[in-house]
C-alpha positions, -999 to +999 in steps of 0.1 A: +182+386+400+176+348+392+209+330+392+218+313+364+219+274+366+242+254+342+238+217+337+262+196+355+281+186+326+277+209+295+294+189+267+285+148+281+296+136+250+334+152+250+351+118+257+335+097+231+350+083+199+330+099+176+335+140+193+372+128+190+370+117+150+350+145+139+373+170+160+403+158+140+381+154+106+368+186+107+409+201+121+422+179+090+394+192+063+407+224+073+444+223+070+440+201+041+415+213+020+409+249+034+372+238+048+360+261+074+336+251+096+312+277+087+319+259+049+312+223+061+278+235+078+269+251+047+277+218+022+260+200+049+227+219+051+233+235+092+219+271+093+249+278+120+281+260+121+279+260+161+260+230+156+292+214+142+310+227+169+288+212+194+291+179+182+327+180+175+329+195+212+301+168+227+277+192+238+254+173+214+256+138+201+261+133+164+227+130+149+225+092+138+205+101+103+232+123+098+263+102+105+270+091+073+266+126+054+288+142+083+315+116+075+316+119+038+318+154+039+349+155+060+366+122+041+362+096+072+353+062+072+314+063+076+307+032+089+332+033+112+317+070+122+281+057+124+291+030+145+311+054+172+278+078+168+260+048+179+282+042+210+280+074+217+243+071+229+250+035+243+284+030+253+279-010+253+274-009+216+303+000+204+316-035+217+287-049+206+289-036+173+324-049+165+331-082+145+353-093+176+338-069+203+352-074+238+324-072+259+322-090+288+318-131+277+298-160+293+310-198+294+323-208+258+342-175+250+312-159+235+284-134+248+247-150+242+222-131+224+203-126+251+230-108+267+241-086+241+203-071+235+200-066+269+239-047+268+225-027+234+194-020+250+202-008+284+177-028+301+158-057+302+142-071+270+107-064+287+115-027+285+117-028+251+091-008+229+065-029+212+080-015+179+117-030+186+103-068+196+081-065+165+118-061+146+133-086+167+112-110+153+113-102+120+148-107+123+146-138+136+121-152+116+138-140+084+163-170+070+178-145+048+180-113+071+210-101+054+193-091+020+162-073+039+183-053+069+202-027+063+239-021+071+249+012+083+262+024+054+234+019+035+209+040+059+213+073+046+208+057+013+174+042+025+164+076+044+169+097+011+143+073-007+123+073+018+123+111+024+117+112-013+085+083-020+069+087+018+050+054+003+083+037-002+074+016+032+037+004+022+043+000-018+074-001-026+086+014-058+074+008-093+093-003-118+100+026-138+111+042-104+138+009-102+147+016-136+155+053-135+173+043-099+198+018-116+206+042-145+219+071-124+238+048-104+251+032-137 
């Protein structure tokens, strides 16, 4: 009889921010509004609510397209959840990630750029994909990067449309599209 070998740590994502909010979300949607788990898988789309369970456990990290959806679900901040999903991969981030982080500063009281991609990242900028330099300069390039990036609340926004017009990226929607858009949202 084979023995059965375990990993070494089965739920690596216990300790993080974001296992802890939606633990105490999910505890709260239940006392408060009578949600059960098995409930907040349905509304949420998850065939089984173990998968809930596992990421409020940290067995599994919180799926980042998901973030959003997950918070709103179980009345929690979303950005705030999205970003702690984020740390949750990367660790650095989270300081990163924060108006006033308080990760580790050079001279002058502030981190260089440099620095803080190479914190997000987990490496060295070299080690990047050709895919994430091609955004970096984009980014850099753009004068007006705020109106073109998106924040993380407004991802699962953008992945909707995009799920919805595959051609979203390469054309763009037409203007009757726009139209429609703005008057459901009106």
């Amino acid at each position: 009889m084979r023995e059965r070998v375990l990993p070494e740590n089965p739920y690596p994502y216990a300790d993080t921010i974001a296992a802890d909010m939606l633990r105490a979300a999910v505890q709260r949607a239940g006392e408060q509004r009578g949600l059960s788990l098995r409930r907040l898988a349905k509304v949420l789309g998850y065939k089984q609510a173990t998968v809930l369970s596992h990421m409020a456990n940290g067995r599994i990290p919180i799926p980042l397209e998901r973030a959003t959806e997950i918070a709103e679900a179980v009345d929690m901040p979303a950005a705030d959840f999205f970003r702690a999903a984020v740390a949750q991969r990367n660790p650095a981030a989270m300081r990163l990630l924060e108006p006033h982080g308080s990760a580790s500063q050079e001279a002058g009281g502030h981190m260089n750029m440099a620095t803080q991609l190479v914190e997000l990242a987990g490496s060295s900028l070299d080690d990047l994909s050709e895919e994430q330099k091609q955004v970096l300069r984009e980014v850099a390039l753009d004068r007006n990067a705020a109106r073109r990036w998106l924040s993380p609340a407004e991802i699962p926004l953008m992945l909707m449309l995009r799920r919805l017009r595959p051609s979203l990226g390469r054309n763009g929607l037409q203007r009757h599209e726009l139209s429609a858009i703005e008057r459901a949202l009106s």
